[in-house]
C-alpha beads as a LAMMPS data file, in Angstrom:
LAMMPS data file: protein, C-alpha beads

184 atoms
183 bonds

1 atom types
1 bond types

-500.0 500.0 xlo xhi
-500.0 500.0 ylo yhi
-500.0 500.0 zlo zhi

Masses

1 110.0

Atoms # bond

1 1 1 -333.807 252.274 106.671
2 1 1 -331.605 254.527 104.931
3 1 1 -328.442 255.763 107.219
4 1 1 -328.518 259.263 106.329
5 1 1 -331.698 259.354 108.456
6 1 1 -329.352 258.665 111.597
7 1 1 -327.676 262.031 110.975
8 1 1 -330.685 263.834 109.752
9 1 1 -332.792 263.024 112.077
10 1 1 -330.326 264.576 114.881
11 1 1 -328.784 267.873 113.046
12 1 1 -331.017 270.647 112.963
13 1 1 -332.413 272.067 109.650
14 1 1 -329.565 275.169 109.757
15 1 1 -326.740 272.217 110.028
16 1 1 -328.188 270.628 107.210
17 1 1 -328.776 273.674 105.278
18 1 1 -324.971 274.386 106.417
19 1 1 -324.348 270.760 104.571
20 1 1 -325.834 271.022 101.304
21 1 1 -324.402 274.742 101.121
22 1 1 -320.700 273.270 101.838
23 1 1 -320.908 269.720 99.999
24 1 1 -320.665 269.353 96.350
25 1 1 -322.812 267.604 94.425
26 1 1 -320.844 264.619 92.417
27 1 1 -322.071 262.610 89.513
28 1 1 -319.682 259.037 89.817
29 1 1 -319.564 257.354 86.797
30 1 1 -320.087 253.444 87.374
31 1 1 -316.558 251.484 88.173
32 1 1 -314.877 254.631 89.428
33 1 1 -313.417 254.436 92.749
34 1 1 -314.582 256.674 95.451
35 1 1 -312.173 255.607 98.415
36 1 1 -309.487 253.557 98.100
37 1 1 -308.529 251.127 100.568
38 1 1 -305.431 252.422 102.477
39 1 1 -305.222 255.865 101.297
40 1 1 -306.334 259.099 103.096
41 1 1 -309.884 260.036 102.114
42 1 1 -310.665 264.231 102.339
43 1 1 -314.311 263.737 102.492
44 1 1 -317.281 262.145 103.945
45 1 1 -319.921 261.212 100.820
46 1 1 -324.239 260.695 101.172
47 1 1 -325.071 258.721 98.598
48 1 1 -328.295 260.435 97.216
49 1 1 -328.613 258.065 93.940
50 1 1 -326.999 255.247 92.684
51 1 1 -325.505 251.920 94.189
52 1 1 -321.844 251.607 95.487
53 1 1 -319.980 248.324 96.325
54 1 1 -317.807 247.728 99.190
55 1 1 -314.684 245.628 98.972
56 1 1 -311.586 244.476 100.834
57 1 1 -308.043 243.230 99.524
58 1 1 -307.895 240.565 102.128
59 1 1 -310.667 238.785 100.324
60 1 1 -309.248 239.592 97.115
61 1 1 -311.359 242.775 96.436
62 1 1 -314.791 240.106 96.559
63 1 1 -317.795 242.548 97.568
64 1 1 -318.543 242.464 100.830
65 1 1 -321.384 245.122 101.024
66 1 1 -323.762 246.803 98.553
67 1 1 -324.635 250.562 99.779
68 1 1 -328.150 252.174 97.905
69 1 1 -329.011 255.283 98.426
70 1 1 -329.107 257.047 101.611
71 1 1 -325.738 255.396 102.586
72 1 1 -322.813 257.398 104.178
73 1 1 -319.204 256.392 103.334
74 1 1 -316.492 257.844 104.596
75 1 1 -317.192 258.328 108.079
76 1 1 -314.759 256.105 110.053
77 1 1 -311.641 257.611 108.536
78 1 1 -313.157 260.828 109.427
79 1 1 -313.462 260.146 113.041
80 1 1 -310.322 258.066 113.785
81 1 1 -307.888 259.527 110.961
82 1 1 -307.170 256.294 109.824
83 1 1 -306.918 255.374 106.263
84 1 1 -309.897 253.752 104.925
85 1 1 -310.424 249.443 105.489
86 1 1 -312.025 249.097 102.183
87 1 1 -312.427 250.357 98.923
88 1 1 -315.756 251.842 97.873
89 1 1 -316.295 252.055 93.805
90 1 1 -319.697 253.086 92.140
91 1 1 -321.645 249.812 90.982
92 1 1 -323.679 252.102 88.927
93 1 1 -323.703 255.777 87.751
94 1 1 -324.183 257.524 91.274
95 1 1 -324.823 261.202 92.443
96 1 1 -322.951 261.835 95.913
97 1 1 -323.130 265.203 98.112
98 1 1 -318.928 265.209 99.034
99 1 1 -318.559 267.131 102.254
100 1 1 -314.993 268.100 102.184
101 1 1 -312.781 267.157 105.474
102 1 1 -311.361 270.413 106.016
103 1 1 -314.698 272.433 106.369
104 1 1 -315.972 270.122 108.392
105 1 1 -313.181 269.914 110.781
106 1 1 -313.403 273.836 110.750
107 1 1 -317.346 273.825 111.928
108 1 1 -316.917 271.142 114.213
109 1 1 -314.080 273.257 115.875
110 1 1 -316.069 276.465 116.294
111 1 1 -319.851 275.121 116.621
112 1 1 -319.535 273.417 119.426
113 1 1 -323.992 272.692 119.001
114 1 1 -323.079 271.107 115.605
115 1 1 -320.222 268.783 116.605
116 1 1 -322.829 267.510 119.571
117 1 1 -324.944 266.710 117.186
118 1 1 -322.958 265.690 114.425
119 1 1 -320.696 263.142 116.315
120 1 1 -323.405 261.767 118.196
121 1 1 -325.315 260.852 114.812
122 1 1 -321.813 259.697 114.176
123 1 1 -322.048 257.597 117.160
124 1 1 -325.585 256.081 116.380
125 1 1 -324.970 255.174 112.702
126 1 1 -321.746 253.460 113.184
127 1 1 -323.252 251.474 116.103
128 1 1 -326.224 250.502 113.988
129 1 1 -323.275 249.444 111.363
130 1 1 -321.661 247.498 114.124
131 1 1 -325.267 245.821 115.232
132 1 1 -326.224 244.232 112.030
133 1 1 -322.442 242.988 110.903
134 1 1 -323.253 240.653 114.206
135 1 1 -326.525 240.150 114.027
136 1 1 -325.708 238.738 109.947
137 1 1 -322.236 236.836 111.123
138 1 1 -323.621 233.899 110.569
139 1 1 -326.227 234.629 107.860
140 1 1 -324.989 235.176 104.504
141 1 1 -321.222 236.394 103.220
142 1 1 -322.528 239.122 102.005
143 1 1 -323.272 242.374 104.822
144 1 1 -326.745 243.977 104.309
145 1 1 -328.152 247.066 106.551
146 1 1 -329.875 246.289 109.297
147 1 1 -333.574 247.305 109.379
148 1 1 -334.833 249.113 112.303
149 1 1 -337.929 250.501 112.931
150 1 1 -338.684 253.856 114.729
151 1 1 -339.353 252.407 118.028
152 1 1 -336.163 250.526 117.824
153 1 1 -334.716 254.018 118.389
154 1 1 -336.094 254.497 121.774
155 1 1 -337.232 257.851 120.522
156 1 1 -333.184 258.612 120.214
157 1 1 -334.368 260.796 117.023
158 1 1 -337.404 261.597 114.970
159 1 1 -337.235 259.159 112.276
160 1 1 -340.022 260.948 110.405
161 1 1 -338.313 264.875 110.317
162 1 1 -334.957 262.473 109.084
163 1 1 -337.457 260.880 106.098
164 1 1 -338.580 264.809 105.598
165 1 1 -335.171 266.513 105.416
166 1 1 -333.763 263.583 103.226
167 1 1 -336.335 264.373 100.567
168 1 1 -335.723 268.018 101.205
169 1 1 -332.164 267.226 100.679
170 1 1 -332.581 265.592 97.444
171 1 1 -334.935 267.610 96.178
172 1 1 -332.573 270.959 96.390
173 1 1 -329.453 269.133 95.560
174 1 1 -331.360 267.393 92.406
175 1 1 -332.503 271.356 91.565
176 1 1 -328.950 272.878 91.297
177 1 1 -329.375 274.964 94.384
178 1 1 -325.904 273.698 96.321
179 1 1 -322.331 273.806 96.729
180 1 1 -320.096 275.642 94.259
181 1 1 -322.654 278.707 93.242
182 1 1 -323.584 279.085 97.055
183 1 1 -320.014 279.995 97.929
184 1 1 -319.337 281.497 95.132

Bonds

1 1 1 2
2 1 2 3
3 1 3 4
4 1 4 5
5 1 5 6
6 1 6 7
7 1 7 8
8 1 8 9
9 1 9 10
10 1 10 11
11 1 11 12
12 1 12 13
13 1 13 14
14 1 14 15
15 1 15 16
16 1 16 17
17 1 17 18
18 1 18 19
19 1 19 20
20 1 20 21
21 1 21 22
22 1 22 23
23 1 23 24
24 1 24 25
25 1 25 26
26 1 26 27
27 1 27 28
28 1 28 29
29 1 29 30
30 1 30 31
31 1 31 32
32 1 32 33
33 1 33 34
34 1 34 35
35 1 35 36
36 1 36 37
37 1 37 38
38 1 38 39
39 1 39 40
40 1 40 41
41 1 41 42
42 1 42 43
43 1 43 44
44 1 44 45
45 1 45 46
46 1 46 47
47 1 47 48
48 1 48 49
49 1 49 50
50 1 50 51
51 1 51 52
52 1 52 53
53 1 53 54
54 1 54 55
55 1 55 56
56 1 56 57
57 1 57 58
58 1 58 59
59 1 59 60
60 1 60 61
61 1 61 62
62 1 62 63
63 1 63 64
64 1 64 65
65 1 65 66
66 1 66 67
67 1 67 68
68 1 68 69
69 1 69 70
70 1 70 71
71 1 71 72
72 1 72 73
73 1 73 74
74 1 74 75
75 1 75 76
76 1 76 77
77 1 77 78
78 1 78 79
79 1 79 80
80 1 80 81
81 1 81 82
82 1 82 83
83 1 83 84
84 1 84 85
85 1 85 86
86 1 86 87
87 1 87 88
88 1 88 89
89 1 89 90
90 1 90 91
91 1 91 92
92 1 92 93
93 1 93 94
94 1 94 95
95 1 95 96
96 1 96 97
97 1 97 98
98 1 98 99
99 1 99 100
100 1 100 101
101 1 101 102
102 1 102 103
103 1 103 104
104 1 104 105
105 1 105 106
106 1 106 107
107 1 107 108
108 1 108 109
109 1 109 110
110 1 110 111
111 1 111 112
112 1 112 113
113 1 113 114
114 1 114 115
115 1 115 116
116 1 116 117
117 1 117 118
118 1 118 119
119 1 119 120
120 1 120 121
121 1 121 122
122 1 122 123
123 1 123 124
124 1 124 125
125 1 125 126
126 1 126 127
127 1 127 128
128 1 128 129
129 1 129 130
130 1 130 131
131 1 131 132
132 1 132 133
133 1 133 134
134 1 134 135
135 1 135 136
136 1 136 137
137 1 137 138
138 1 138 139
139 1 139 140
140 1 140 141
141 1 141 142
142 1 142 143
143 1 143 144
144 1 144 145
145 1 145 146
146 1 146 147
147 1 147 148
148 1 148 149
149 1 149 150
150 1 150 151
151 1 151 152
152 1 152 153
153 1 153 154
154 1 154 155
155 1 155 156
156 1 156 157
157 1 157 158
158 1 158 159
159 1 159 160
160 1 160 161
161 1 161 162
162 1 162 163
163 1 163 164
164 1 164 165
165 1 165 166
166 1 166 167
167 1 167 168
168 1 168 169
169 1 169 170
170 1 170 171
171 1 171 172
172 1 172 173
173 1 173 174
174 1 174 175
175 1 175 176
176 1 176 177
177 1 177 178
178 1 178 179
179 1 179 180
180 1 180 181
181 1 181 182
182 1 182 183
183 1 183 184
């Protein structure tokens, strides 16, 4: 399951809209570096295409996780203001929808409806994050996403809507209609 769908499926369509009209659509050419381990991120990133890799300098930089689209990076040093634990580069070409810090600080300050939401698909994404690292401790050395099915959710969200908006989401970020013009 992609974990976008934990956030979409518990924002509203006018947070999302709000979103997509605030993010900026990024092409990342493959190798670059997104976050860096240890320095200050300004931005949580959905990955919409591509494939990023996770890695850590304790295990000289060996890739620990392989994100596909639908991923969202960036989160934890959003929510505890800590520099990031890992770095996260582009595996190959990727398209990202950057929603800057500051903006979304700003909404979460004075929507009080969106930062309910928004931290509390916060809350269920990192704990699904948290669930599969243990369930796959002992598995393999390599972290995959845990698959969970809609009933797994104990009808915490509606996973189809999420499945809906997603391809809403790509579909209007693929045609051009985000970010930069909207605010300009």
């Amino acid at each position: 399951m992609k974990r976008v769908l934990f956030i979409l499926g518990v924002l509203e369509d006018e947070d999302i809209d709000w979103l997509v009209t605030i993010g900026d659509r990024q092409e990342i050419a493959q190798g670059t570096t997104l976050i860096q381990e240890g320095v200050p991120t300004d931005a949580i990133y959905i990955l919409l295409e591509g494939i990023l890799h996770v890695c850590v300098s304790s295990l000289k930089h060996q890739v620990i996780a392989r994100l596909s689209t639908g991923e969202v990076v960036g989160e934890m040093s959003f929510v505890d203001r800590r520099p990031p634990s890992a770095t996260v580069e582009a595996a190959t070409s990727s398209l990202v929808l950057t929603i800057p810090r500051q903006a979304l600080s700003q909404k979460l300050e004075q929507d009080l409806g969106f930062a309910a939401r928004f931290y509390r698909a916060l809350a269920i994404l990192l704990s699904s994050r948290l669930r599969g690292m243990i369930q796959q401790l002992d598995e393999a050395s390599q972290w995959q996403p845990l698959e969970l099915s809609p009933t797994d959710l104990n009808g915490e969200m509606d996973i189809s809507l999420a499945a809906i908006r997603f391809d809403w989401l790509l579909r209007r970020l693929r045609d051009g209609d985000i970010g930069q013009s909207a605010r300009s």
